[in-house]
C-alpha positions as CSV (number, residue, x, y, z in Angstrom):
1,X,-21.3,120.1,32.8
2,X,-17.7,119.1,31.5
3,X,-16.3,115.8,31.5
4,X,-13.6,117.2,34.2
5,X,-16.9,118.0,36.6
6,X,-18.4,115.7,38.7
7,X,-22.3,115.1,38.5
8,X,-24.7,115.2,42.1
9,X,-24.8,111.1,41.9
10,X,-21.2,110.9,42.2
11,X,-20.6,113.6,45.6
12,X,-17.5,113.4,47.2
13,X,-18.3,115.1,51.4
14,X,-17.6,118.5,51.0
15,X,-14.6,120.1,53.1
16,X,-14.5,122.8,55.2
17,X,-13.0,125.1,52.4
18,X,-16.0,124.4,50.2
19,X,-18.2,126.0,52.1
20,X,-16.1,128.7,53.2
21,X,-15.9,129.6,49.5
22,X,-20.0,129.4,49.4
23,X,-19.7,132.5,51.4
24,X,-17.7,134.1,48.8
25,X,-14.7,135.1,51.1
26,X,-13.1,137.9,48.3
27,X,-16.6,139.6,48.3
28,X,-17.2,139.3,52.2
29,X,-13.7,140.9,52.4
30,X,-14.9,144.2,51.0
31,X,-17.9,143.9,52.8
32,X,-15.7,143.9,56.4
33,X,-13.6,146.6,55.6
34,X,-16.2,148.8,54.4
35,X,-18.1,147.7,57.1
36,X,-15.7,148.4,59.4
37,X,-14.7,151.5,58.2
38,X,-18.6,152.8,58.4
39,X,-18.4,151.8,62.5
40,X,-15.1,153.4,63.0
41,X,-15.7,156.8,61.4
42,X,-19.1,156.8,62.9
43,X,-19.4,160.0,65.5
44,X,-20.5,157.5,68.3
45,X,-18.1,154.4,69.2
46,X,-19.2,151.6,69.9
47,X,-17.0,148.9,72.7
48,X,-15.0,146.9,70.9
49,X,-16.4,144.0,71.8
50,X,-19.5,145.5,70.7
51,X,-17.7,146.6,67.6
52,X,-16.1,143.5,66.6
53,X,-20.0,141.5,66.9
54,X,-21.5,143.9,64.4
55,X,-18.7,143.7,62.1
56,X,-18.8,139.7,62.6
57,X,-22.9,139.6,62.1
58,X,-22.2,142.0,58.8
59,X,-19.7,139.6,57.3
60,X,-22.5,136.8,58.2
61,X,-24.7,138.4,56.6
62,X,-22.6,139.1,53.2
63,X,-21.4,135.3,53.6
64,X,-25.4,134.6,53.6
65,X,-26.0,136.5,50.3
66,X,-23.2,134.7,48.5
67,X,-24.6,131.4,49.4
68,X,-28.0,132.1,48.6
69,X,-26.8,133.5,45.2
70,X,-24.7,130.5,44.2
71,X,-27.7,128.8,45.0
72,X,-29.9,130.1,42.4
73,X,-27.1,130.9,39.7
74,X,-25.8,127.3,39.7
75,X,-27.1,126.6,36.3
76,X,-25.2,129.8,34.9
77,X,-22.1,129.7,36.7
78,X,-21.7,126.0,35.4
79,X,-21.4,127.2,32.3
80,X,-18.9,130.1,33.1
81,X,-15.4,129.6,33.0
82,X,-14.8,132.4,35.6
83,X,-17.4,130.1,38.3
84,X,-17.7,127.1,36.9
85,X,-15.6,125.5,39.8
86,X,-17.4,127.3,42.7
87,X,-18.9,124.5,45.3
88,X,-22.2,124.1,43.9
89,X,-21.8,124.1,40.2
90,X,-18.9,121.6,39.9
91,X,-21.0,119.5,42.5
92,X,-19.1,119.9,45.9
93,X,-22.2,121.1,47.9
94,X,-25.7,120.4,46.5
95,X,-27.7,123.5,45.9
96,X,-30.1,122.4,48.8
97,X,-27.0,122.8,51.3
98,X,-26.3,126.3,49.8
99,X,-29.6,127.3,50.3
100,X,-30.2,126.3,53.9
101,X,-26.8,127.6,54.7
102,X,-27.8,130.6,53.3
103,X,-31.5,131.0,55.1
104,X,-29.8,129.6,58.5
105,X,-26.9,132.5,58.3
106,X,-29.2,135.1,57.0
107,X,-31.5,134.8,60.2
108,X,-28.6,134.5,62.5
109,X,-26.5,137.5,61.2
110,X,-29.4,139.6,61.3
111,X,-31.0,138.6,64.7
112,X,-27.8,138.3,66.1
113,X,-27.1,142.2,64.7
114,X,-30.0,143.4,66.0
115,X,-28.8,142.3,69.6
116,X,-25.5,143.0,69.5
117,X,-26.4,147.0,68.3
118,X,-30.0,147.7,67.5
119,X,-32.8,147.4,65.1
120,X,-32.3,149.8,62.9
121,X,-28.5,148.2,61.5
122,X,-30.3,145.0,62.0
123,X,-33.3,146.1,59.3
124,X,-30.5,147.6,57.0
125,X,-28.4,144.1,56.7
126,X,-32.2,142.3,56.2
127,X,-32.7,144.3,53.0
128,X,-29.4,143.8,51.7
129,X,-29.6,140.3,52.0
130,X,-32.8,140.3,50.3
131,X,-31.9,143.3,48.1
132,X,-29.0,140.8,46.6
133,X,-30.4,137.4,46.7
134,X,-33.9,138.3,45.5
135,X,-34.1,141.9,43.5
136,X,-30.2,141.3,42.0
137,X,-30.0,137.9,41.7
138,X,-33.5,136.4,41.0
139,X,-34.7,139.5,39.3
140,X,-32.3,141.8,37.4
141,X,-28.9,140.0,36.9
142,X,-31.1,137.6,34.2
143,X,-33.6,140.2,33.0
144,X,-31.8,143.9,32.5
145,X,-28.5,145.2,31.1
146,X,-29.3,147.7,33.8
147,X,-28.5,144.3,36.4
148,X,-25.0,146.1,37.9
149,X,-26.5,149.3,37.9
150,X,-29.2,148.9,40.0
151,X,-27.8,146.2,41.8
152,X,-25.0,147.2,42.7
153,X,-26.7,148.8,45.6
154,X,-26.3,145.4,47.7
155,X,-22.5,146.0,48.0
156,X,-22.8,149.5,48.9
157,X,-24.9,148.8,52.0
158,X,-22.2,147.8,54.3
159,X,-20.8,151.4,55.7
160,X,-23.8,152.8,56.0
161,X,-25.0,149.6,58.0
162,X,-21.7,149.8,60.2
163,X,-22.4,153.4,60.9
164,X,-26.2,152.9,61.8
165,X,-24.4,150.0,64.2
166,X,-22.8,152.9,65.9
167,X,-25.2,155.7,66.2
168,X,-28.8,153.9,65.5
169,X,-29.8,155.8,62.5
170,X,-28.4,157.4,59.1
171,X,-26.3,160.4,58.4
172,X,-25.3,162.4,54.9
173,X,-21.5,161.1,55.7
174,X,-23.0,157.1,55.5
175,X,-25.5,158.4,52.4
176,X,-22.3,159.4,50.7
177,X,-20.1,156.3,51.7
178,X,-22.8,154.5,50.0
179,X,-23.4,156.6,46.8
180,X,-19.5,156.4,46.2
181,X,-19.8,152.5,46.6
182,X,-22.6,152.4,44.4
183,X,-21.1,154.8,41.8
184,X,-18.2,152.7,41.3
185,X,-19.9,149.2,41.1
186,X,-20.7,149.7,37.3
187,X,-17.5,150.9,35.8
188,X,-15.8,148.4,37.7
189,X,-17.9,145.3,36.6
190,X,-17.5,146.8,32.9
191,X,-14.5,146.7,33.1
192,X,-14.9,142.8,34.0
193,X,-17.4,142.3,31.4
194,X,-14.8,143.4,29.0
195,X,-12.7,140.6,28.7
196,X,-15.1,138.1,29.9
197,X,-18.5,138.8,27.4
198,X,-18.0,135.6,26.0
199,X,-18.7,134.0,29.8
200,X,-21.9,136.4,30.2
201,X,-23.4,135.6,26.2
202,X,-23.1,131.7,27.1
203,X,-24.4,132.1,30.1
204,X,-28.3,134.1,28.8
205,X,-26.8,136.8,30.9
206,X,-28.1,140.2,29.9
207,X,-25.0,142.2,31.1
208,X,-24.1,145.7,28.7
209,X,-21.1,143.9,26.7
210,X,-23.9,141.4,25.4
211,X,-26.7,143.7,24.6
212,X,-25.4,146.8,23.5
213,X,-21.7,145.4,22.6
214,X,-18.0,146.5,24.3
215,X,-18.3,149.7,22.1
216,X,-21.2,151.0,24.3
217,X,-19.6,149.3,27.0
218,X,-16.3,151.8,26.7
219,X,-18.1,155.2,26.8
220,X,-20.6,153.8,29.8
221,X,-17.5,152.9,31.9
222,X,-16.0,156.7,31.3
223,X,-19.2,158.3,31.9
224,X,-20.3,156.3,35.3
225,X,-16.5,157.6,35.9
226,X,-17.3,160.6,35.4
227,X,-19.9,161.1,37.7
228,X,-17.9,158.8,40.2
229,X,-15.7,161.7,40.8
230,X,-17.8,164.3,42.6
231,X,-18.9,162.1,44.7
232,X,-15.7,160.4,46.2
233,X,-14.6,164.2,46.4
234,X,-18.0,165.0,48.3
235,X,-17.1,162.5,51.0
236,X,-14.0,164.8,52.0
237,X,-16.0,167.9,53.0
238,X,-18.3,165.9,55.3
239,X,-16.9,165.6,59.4
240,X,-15.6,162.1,58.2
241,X,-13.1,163.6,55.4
242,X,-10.3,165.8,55.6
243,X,-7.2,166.9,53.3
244,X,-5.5,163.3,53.2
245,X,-8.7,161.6,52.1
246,X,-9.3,164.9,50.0
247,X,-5.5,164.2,48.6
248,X,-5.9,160.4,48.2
249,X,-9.3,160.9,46.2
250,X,-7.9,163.8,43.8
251,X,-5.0,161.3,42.7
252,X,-7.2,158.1,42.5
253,X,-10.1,159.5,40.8
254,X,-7.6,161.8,38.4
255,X,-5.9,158.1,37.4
256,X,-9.0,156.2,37.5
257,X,-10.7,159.1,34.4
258,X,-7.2,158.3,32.8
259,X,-8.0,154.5,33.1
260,X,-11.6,155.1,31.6
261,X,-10.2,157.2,29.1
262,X,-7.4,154.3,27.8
263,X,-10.3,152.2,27.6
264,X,-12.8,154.0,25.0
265,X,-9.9,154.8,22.8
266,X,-9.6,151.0,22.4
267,X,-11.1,149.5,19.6
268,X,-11.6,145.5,19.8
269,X,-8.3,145.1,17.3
270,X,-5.9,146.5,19.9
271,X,-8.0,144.9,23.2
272,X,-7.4,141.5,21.5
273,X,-3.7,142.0,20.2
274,X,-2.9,142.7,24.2
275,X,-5.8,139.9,25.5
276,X,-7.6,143.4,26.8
277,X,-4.5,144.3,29.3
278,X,-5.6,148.0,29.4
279,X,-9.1,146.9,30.3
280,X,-7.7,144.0,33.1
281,X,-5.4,146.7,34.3
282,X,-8.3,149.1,35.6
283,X,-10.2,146.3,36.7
284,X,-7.4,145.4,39.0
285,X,-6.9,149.2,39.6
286,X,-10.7,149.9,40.6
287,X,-10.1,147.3,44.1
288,X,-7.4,149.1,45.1
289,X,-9.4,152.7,44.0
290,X,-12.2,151.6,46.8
291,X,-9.6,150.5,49.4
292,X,-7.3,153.5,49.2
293,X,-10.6,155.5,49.7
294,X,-11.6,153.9,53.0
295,X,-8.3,153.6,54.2
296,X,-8.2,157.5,53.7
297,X,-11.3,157.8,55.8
298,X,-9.5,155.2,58.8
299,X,-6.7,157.4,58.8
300,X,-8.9,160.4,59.1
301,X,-10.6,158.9,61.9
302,X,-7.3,158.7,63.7
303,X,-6.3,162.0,63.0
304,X,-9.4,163.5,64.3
305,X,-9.1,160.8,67.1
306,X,-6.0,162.1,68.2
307,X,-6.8,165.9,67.5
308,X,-9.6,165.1,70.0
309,X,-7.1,163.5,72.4
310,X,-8.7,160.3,72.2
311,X,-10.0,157.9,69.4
């Protein structure tokens, strides 16, 4: 710890805010949308009272898996510029607080999702809890370079669980929602790891920038690009798409190649001279590349809504 932190001996009572930002609001935010978007494309609709629990019990759930991971990563994010002030590591909540916040919400959330809709949502928002507290967090993010990869299939659970909230089961439309979440987890975390390897190499964690170097870094983020692009257009020929998602994706995914593209043309001279502004850029551009897709697919769902003469 730094001088500036305060040790466990010398707690100050944690505020409300503290442990709202154990739940990792900016992450759970995502996770709602998404979510949300998942129930509300859905060919079966829920109440909305109905509708508003499973989103609730979702974002419980996601608020659950961000506790339970700054739990176990407190030792790394102390040593992280980018985390060392989150609750547990600068000594706001103590790491036994996190983690029975964390169990407590994590049965909640998913007993409470199972009620509100039915089992089969309830079972997908159980493994992704465990898929990111225990398989990403405990397992790969400290022992692959394959850790976003693989993991990143936590935060691309959310849609499909909102759609198996509305209808009980699993369709290719959810499959896909999921796939185009999951494809775009690596280049955007890249894109992070960029300007922030020196955070990761402290820290002992394996991420790409550290073991293979921001060269091989580069040419992954424009290949996972690559092969992001069919399938954010594949999502526009299922029932949930249509030619304004079809629209929105050509543009994003046609300036989001041109963004990967930038980037391997960089070599580490020029990413320094600008403090790495091309790479920050498409980090910042690759949020707003998974919002404007699932906004595409809400306005969709009102479109067919209306063609349909009711939503």
């Amino acid at each position: 710890m730094t001088e500036t932190q305060t040790t466990f001996d010398e707690l100050a009572e944690p505020g409300f805010g503290d442990f709202v930002q154990l739940l990792k609001p900016r992450v759970m935010s995502l996770v709602v949308f998404t979510a949300l978007v998942g129930l509300v494309v859905a060919p079966v609709h829920l109440y909305p009272v109905a509708g508003f629990s499973a989103v609730l019990f979702i974002a419980l759930g996601a608020g659950a898996s961000g506790a339970l991971n700054m739990w176990w990563d407190a030792d790394i994010d102390a040593v992280m510029r980018r985390t060392a002030n989150r609750p547990v590591p600068s000594g706001r909540i103590q790491p036994g607080e996190a983690l029975g916040l964390g169990l407590a919400l994590s049965g909640i959330s998913v007993v409470m999702l199972w009620l509100a809709t039915n089992a089969v949502a309830a079972g997908l928002l159980a493994f992704t809890i465990f898929f990111y507290a225990v398989v990403y967090s405990m397992w790969l993010k400290r022992s692959t370079p394959q850790n976003i990869v693989i993991g990143g299939a936590a935060g691309a659970f959310p849609p499909m669980i909102g759609w198996a909230a509305a209808t009980g089961s699993v369709a290719l439309p959810a499959v896909l929602m999921f796939a185009l979440i999951f494809m775009w987890t690596p280049p955007h975390f890249w894109a992070l790891a960029l300007f922030m390897k020196d955070d990761y190499s402290k820290a002992g964690v394996p991420m790409l920038t550290v073991t293979h170097g921001r060269r091989v870094t580069r040419a992954y983020i424009l290949i996972y690009t690559v092969l992001l692009m069919p399938v954010a257009l594949a999502v526009g020929f299922t029932p949930i798409g249509g030619p304004v998602y079809l629209g929105v994706a050509v543009l994003l995914n046609l300036w989001f190649l041109i963004g990967a593209v930038r980037i391997i043309r960089r070599d580490e001279v020029q990413a320094e001279a600008d403090k790495y502004a091309v790479e920050k850029a498409f980090f910042r551009f690759s949020l707003l590349y998974l919002f404007l897709h699932f906004g595409a697919l809400l306005v969709e769902a009102g479109l067919h809504g209306m063609g349909q003469g009711a939503w």
